[in-house]
C-alpha positions as CSV (number, residue, x, y, z in Angstrom):
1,X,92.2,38.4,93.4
2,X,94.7,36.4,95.1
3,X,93.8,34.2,98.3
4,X,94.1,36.1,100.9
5,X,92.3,38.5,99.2
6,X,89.4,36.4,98.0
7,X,89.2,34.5,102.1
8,X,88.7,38.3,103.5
9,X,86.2,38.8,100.9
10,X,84.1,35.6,101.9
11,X,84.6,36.2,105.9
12,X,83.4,39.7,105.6
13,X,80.3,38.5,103.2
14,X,79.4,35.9,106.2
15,X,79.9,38.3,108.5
16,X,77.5,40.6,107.1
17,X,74.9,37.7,106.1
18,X,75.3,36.9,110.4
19,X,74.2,40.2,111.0
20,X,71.4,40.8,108.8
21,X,69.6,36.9,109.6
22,X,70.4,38.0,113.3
23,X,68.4,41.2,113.2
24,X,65.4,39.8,111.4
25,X,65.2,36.5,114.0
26,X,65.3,39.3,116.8
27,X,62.8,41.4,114.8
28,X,59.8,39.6,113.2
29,X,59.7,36.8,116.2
30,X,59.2,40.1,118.2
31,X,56.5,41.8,116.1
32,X,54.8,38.5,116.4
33,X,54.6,37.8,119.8
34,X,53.4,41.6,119.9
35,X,50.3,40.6,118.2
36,X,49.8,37.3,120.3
37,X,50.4,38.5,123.4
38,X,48.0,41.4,122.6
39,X,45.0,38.8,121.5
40,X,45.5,36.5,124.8
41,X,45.3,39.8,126.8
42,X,42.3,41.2,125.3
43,X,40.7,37.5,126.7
44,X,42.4,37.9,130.0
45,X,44.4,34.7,130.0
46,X,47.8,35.9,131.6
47,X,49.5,32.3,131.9
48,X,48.9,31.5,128.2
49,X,51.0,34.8,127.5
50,X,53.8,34.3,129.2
51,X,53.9,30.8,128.0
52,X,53.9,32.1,124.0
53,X,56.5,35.1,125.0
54,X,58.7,32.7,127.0
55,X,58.1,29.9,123.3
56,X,58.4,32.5,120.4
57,X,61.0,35.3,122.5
58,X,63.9,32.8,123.9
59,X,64.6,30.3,120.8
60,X,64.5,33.4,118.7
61,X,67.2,35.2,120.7
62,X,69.4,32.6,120.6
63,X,69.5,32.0,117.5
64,X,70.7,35.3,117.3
65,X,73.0,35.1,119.8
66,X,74.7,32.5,118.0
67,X,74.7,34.2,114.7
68,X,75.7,37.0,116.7
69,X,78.7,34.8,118.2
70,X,79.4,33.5,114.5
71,X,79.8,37.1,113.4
72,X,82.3,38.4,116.0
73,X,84.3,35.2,115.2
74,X,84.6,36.5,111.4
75,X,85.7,39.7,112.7
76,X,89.0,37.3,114.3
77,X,89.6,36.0,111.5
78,X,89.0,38.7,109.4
79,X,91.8,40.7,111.6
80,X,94.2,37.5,111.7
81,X,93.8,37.3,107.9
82,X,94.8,41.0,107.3
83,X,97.9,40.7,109.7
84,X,99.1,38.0,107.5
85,X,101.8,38.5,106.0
86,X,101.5,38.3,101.6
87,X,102.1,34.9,100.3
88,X,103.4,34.8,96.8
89,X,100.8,32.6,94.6
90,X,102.7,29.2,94.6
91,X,105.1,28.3,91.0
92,X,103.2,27.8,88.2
93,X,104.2,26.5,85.0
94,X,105.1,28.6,82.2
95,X,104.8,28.2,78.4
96,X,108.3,28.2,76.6
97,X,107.5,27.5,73.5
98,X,103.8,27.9,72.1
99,X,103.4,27.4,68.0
100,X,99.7,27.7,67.4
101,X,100.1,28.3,63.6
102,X,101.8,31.1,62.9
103,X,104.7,29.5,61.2
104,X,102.5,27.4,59.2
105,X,102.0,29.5,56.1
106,X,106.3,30.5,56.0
107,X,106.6,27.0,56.3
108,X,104.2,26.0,53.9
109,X,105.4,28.0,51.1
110,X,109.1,26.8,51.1
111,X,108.1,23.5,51.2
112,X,105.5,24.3,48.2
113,X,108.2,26.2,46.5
114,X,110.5,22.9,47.0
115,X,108.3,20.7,46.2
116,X,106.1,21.7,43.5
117,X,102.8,20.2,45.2
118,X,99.5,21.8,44.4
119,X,98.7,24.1,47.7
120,X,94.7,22.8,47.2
121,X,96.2,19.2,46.8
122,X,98.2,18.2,50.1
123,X,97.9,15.2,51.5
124,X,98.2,14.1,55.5
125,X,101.5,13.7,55.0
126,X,102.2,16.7,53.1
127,X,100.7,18.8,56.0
128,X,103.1,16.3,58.5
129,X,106.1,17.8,56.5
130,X,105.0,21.4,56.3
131,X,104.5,21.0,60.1
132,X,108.0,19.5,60.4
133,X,109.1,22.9,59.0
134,X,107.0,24.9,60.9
135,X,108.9,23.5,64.2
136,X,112.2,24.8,62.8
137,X,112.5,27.4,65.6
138,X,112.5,24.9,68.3
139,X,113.3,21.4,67.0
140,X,117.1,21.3,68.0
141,X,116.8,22.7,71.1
142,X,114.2,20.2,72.1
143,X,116.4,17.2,70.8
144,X,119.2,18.7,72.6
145,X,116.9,19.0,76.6
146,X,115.6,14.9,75.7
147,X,119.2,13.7,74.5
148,X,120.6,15.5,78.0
149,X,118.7,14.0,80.2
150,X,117.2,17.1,80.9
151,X,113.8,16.3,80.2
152,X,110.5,16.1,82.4
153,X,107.0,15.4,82.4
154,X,104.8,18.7,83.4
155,X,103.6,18.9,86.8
156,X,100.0,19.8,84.7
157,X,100.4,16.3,83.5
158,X,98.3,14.0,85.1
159,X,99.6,10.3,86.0
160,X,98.5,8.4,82.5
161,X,99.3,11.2,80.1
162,X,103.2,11.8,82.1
163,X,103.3,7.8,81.6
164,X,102.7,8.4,77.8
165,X,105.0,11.2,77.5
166,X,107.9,8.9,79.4
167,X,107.5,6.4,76.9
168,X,107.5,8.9,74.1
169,X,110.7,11.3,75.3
170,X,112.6,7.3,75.3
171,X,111.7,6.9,71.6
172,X,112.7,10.0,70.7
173,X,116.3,10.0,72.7
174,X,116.8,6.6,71.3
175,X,116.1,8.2,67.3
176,X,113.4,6.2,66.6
177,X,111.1,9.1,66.2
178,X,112.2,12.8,66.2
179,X,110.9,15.7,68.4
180,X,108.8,17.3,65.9
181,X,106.8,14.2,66.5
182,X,106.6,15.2,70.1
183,X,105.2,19.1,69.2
184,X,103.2,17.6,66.8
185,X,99.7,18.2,68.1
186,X,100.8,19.5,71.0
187,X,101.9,22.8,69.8
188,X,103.5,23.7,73.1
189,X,106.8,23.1,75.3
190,X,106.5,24.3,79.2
191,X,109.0,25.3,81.1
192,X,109.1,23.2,83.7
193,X,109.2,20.1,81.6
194,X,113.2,21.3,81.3
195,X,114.9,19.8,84.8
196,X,115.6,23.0,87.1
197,X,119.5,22.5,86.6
198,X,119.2,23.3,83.2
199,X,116.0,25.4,83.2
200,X,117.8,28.8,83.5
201,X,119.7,27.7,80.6
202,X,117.1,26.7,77.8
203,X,115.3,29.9,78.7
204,X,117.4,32.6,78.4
205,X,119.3,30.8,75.6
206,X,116.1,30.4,73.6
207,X,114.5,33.6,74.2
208,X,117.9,35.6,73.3
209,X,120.5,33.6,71.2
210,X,119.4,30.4,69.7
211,X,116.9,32.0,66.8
212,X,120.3,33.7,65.5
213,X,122.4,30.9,65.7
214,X,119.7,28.6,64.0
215,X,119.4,30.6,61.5
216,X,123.3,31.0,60.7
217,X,123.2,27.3,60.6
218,X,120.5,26.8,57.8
219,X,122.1,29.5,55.5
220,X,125.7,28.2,56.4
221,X,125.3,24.3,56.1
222,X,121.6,23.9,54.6
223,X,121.4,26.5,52.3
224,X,117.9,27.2,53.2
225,X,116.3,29.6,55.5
226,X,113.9,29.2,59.2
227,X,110.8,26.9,58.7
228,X,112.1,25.5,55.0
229,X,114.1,22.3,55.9
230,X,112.7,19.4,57.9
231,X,114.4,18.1,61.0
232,X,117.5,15.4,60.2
233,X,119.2,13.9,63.1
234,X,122.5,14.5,61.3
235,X,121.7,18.0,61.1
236,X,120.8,18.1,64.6
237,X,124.5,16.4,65.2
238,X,126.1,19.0,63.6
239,X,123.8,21.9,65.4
240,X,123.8,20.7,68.6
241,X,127.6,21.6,69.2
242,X,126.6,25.4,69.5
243,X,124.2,24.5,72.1
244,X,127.0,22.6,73.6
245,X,129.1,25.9,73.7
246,X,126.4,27.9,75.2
247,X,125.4,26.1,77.7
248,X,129.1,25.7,79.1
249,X,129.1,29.4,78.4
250,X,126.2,29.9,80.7
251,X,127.6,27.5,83.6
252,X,131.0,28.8,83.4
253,X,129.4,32.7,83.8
254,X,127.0,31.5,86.3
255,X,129.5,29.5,88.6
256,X,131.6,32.3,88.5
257,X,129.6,34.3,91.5
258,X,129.0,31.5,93.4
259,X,132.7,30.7,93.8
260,X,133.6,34.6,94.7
261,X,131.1,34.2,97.6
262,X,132.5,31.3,98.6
């Protein structure tokens, strides 16, 4: 339910709870100042009945006046709110990139197979490494967004962990600890911690060409497959000049329409 939706919804249930606590104070304060009136009567004593209709008849009506009032006044806004025009539900981020294990086992069974560990025998840092393989499908392209200076904290982030992450994305673009680091326990990548000048870019180049061209450049220069070799920086360096070429691929193609409308 969206929120213009959900404010009808909660107008139209006040509206109705008005009503209904309207017609009971108009009701019962009436049935009881039936019976009252009818006892002081029987003993012939006309002032003390109009004294308890006037006391249990007029604060009763207008409280119900007023919820009365209240109710008409959700009717307004219940029409304003339906002659508003639809809002779109304001940007969200989205997930790019979201491991949550599934590359593990692949991963794990090159790096057992080059290796030669026992599988019921890894240690921490034997699971680091199998992890470090695991990020295969993501690794350079991550490297490539922090060493661009196209890297920023999440919006979801609040102000001490974006402070962290700052301090983190520096080490990593100064190669004192890679980007695998950075996934590692994180498991996730949105996509609005990519600046919105390059945004377009990482997207639709990671969701369409960049698996391929990864895995060209294992067979071709590693001679291993996705999720079995750990990230290098020299390997990066040697990678990254694809990514290079698509991106001014995508500027040059994007640019393109903008100048014709110029």
């Amino acid at each position: 339910m969206g929120n213009k939706e959900k404010k009808i919804a909660e107008l139209k249930s006040k509206k109705k709870g008005d009503i209904i606590v309207a017609a009971v104070f108009q009701l019962f304060p009436l049935l009881s100042i039936f019976f009252i009136a009818a006892g002081v009567i029987n003993r012939g004593d006309t002032v003390n009945t109009i004294i308890c209709l006037v006391l249990g008849f007029l604060p009763a009506e207008v409280i119900a006046l007023l919820l009365i009032l209240d109710a008409k006044k959700c009717s307004r806004l219940i029409a304003e709110e339906e002659a508003r025009p639809y809002e779109p539900p304001a940007e969200y981020a989205k997930t790019l990139y979201n491991n949550d294990g599934y590359t593990y086992n692949t991963a794990r069974d090159f790096y057992l197979a080059q290796t030669g560990r026992n599988p019921k025998k890894l240690t921490r840092e034997d699971e680091n490494a199998v992890w470090e393989y695991a990020y295969d499908d993501f690794a350079y392209l991550l490297m490539w967004i922090i060493e661009n200076d196209f890297y920023q904290t999440s919006k979801d982030n609040d102000e001490d962990t974006a402070a962290e992450i700052k301090e983190f994305i520096a080490r990593v673009k100064k190669r004192e600890v890679k980007p695998t680091d950075y996934l590692t326990g994180n498991n996730w990548f949105m996509e609005d911690e990519v600046k919105k000048k390059a945004r377009g870019f990482v997207t639709e180049y990671f969701k369409g060409a960049y698996m391929d061209d990864v895995r060209a450049f294992a067979k071709e220069h590693l001679n291993a497959e996705l999720y079995g070799f750990p990230f290098r920086f020299e390997d990066y360096d040697a990678f990254k000049v694809r990514i290079d070429e698509a991106y001014a691929k995508y500027k040059e193609e994007n640019e393109k329409p903008k100048k014709e409308n110029e």
